[in-house]
C-alpha positions in Angstrom: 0.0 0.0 0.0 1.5 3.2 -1.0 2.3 5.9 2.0 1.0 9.4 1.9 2.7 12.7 3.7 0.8 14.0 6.0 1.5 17.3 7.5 -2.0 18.0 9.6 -1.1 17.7 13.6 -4.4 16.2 14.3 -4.2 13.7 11.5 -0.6 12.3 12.7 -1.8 12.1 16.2 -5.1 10.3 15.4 -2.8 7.5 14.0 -0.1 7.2 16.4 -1.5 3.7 18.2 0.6 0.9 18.4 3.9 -0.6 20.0 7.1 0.9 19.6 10.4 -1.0 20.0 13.4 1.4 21.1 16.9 1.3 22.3 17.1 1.8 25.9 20.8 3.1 26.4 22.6 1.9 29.8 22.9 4.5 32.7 19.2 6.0 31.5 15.8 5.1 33.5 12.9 3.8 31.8 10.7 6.5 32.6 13.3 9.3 31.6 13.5 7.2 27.7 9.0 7.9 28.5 9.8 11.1 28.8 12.2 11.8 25.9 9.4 10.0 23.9 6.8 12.1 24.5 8.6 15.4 24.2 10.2 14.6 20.7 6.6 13.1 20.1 4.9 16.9 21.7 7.6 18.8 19.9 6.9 17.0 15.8 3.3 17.4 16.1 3.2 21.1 17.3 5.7 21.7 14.2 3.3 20.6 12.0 -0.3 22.5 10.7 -2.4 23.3 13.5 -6.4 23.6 13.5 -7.4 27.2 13.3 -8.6 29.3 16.8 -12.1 28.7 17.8 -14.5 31.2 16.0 -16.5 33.2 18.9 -20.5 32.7 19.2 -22.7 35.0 17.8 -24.0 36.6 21.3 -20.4 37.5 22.0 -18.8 38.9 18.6 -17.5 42.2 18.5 -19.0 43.6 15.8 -17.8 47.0 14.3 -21.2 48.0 12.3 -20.8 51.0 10.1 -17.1 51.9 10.4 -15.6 52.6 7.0 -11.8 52.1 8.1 -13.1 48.2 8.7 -10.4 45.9 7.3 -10.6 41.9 6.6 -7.6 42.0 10.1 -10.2 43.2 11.9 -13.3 41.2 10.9 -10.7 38.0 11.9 -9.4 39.2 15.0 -13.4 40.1 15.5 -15.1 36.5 15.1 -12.0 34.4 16.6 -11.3 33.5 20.3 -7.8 35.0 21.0 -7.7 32.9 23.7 -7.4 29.8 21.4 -4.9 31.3 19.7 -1.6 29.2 19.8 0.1 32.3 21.1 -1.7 32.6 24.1 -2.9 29.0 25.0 0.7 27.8 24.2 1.4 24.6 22.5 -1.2 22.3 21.2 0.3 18.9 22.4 1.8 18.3 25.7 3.2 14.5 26.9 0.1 14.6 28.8 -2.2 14.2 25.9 -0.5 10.6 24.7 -1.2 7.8 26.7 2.1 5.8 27.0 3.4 2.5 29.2 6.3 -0.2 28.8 6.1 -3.3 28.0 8.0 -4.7 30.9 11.0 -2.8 32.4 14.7 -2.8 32.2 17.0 -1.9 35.0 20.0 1.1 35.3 22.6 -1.1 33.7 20.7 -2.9 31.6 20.2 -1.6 27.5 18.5 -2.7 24.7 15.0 -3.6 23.3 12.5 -2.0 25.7 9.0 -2.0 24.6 6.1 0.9 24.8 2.6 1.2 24.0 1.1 4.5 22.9 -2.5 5.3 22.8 -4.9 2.4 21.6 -1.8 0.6 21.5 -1.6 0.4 25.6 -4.3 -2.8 25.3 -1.7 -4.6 23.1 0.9 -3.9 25.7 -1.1 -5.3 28.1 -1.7 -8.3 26.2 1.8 -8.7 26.0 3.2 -8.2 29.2 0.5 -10.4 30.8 1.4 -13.5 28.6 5.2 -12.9 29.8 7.1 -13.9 26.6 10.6 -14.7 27.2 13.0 -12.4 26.8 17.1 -13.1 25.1 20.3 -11.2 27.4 23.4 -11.1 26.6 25.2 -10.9 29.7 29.2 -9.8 30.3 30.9 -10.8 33.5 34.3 -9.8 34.8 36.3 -12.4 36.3 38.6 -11.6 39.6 37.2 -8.9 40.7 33.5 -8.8 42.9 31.5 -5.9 43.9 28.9 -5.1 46.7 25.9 -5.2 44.3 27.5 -7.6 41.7 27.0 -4.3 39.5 30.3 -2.2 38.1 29.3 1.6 39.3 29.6 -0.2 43.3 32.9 -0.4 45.0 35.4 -3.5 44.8 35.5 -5.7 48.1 37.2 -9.1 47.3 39.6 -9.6 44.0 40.7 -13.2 43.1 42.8 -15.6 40.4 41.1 -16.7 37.6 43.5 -18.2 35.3 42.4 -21.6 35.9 39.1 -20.9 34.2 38.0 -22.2 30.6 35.5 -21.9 28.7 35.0 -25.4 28.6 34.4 -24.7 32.5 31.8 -22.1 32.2 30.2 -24.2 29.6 29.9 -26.9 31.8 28.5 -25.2 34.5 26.2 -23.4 32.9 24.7 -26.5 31.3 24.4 -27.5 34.6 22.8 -24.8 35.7 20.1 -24.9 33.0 19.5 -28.4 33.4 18.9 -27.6 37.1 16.4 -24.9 36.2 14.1 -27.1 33.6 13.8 -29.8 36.5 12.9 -27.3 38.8 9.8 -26.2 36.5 8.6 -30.0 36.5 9.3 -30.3 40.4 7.0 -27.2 41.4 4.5 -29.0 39.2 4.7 -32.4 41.2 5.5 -34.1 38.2 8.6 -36.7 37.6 11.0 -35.4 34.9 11.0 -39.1 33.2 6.7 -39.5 33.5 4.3 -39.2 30.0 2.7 -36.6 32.8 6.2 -34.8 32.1 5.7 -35.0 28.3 2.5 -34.0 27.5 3.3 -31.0 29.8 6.0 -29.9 27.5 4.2 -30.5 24.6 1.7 -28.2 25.4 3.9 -25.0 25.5 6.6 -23.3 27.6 6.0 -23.3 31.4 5.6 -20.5 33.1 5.2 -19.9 37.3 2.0 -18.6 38.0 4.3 -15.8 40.5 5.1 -13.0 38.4 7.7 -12.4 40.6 9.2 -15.6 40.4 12.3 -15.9 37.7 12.7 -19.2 35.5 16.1 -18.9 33.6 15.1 -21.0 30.6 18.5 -21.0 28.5 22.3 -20.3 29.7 25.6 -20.8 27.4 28.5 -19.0 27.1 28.8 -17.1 23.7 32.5 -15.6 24.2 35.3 -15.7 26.2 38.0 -13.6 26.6 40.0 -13.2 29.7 38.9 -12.1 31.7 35.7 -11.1 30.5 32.9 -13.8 28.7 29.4 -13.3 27.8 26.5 -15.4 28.3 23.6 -16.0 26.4 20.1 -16.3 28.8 16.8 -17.3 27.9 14.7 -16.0 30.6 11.0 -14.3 31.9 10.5 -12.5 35.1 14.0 -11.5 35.4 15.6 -8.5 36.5 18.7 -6.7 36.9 19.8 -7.4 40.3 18.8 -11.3 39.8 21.1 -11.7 36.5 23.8 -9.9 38.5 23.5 -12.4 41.4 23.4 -15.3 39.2 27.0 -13.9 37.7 27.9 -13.9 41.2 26.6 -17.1 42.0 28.6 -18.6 39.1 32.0 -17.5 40.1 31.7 -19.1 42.8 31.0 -22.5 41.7 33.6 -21.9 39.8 36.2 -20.7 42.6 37.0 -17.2 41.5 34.7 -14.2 41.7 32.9 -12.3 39.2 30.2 -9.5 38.7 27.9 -8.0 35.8 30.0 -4.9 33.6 27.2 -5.2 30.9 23.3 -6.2 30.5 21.8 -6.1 27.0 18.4 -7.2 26.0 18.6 -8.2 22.6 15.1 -9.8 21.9 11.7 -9.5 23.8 9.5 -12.1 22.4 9.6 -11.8 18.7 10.5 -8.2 18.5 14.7 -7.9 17.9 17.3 -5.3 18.8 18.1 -5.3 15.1 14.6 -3.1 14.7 15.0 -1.2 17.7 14.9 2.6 17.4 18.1 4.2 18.4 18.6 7.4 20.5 18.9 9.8 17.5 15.7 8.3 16.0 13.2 9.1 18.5 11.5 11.7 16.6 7.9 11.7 15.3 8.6 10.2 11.5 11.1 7.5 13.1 8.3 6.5 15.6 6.1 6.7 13.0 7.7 4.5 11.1 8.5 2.1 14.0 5.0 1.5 14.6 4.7 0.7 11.4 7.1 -2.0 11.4 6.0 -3.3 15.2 2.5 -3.7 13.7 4.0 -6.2 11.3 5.6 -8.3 13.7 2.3 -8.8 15.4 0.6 -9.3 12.8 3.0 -12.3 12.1 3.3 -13.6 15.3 -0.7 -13.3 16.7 0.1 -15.5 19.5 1.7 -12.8 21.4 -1.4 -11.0 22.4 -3.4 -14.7 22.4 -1.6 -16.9 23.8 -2.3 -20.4 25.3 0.4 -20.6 28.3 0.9 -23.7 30.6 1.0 -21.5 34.4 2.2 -24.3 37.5 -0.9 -23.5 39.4 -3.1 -24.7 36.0 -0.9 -27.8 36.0 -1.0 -28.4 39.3 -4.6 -29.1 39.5 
């Protein structure tokens, strides 16, 4: 379908529904990228045509009857309501006028995709973050040295050897570790990993704790390695930033060393990728624009993100 230009404020905003998919920088709070948002989003629209000032009612027209130095100016400034005009009332659009809400959250530290939901679009956000699709992190860890929240902008307390670590190591472990997870899942159900009860549950979908609050790492395996920093790869839902920075933690350990979090990056949420994401110097009215654009087709790909059947452990349970 071919695009048309449109340069009429109310036009632009009457479309602007839908998800957007931007790049959260690190160091930057979700609600300040919100606010960014909305200003470039305020600050496009008021640039471009604006309805005309309300005309005054009959009853309270100033009329000039009978003067002969009458002009067109003043037959306008007459029958219009000055206090509409943009100079007085002030801009047209204000954040407060678009409805906006994440999909999710991600912490401080953490960048990457970070979903929002503007206008009609906040149902589909909903729909989203209630089905809890699993999101992809790429995780960095530096080896040797540990911090007091496992986090690099907190001070050093303990500093060990790690030169006896490989990546066949970390592999290892984290197989482990993953392993250890999926049996969890079937354990909180109070069903036997090696049961036909076991494998009809997995055939009817991904399990998911009824506790939103409850993380399930689904996936862990180490990506790179390069001393001493290495990156893992984790599948996970109801994560946050503190719990992927104790799991680093929790890791070195096992491992006999120490370790904490220098970088968190989201790089898929569900089926929407970093690769689409809108970077910093693209959050301005046509780059949204166009970013809903391309969100819309994702969903309408993938329709089982905002209807989706989902196996919870209190549902299996009974």
């Amino acid at each position: 379908m071919a695009l048309t230009k449109v340069y009429d404020a109310a036009t632009v905003l009457k479309n602007l529904n839908g998800i957007i998919n931007v790049y959260k920088p690190s160091g930057l709070k979700v609600k300040h990228v919100r606010n960014a948002i909305l200003s470039n989003i305020c600050k496009g629209l008021n640039e471009l045509e604006q309805r005309e000032p309300r005309e005054l009612p009959n009853n309270m027209r100033l009329l000039c009857a009978g003067a002969a130095t009458d002009t067109v100016l003043h037959k306008i400034a007459a029958n219009t309501d000055l206090s509409d005009h943009i100079l007085a009332s002030g801009p047209r659009y204000l954040p407060s006028d678009i409805r906006c809400a994440a999909v999710g959250t991600l912490g401080y530290h953490t960048s990457g995709v970070l979903l929002f939901g503007l206008n009609k679009g906040l149902q589909q956000s909903s729909l989203i973050q209630r089905n809890r699709p699993v999101r992809v992190y790429h995780v960095t860890a530096r080896m040797g040295t540990a911090t007091e929240n496992h986090l690099p902008d907190s001070r050093v307390t303990v500093r060990a050897n790690h030169r006896h670590l490989t990546p066949d190591r970390i592999s290892g472990l984290a197989a482990s570790m993953q392993a250890s997870h999926q049996r969890k899942m079937y354990e909180l159900c109070g069903v036997d990993l090696q049961t036909q009860a076991a494998y009809e549950l997995a055939c009817k979908g991904l399990l998911r704790p009824a506790d939103n609050n409850q993380p399930v790492v689904y996936g862990i395996k180490l990506i790179h390695f390069e001393r001493p920093h290495f990156t893992l790869e984790l599948h996970t839902i109801n994560e946050n930033e503190q719990y992927m920075a104790a799991l680093i933690h929790d890791m070195a350990i096992e491992l006999r060393t120490v370790a904490h979090c220098s970088q968190i990056r989201c790089i898929r949420h569900a089926h929407f990728d970093v690769s689409e994401s809108l970077l910093r110097h693209g959050w301005h009215l046509p780059g949204i624009m166009k970013n809903l654009r391309m969100q819309q087709s994702v969903l309408e790909a993938h329709p089982q993100l905002l209807d989706q059947q989902r196996v919870d452990l209190h549902a299996a349970q009974q």
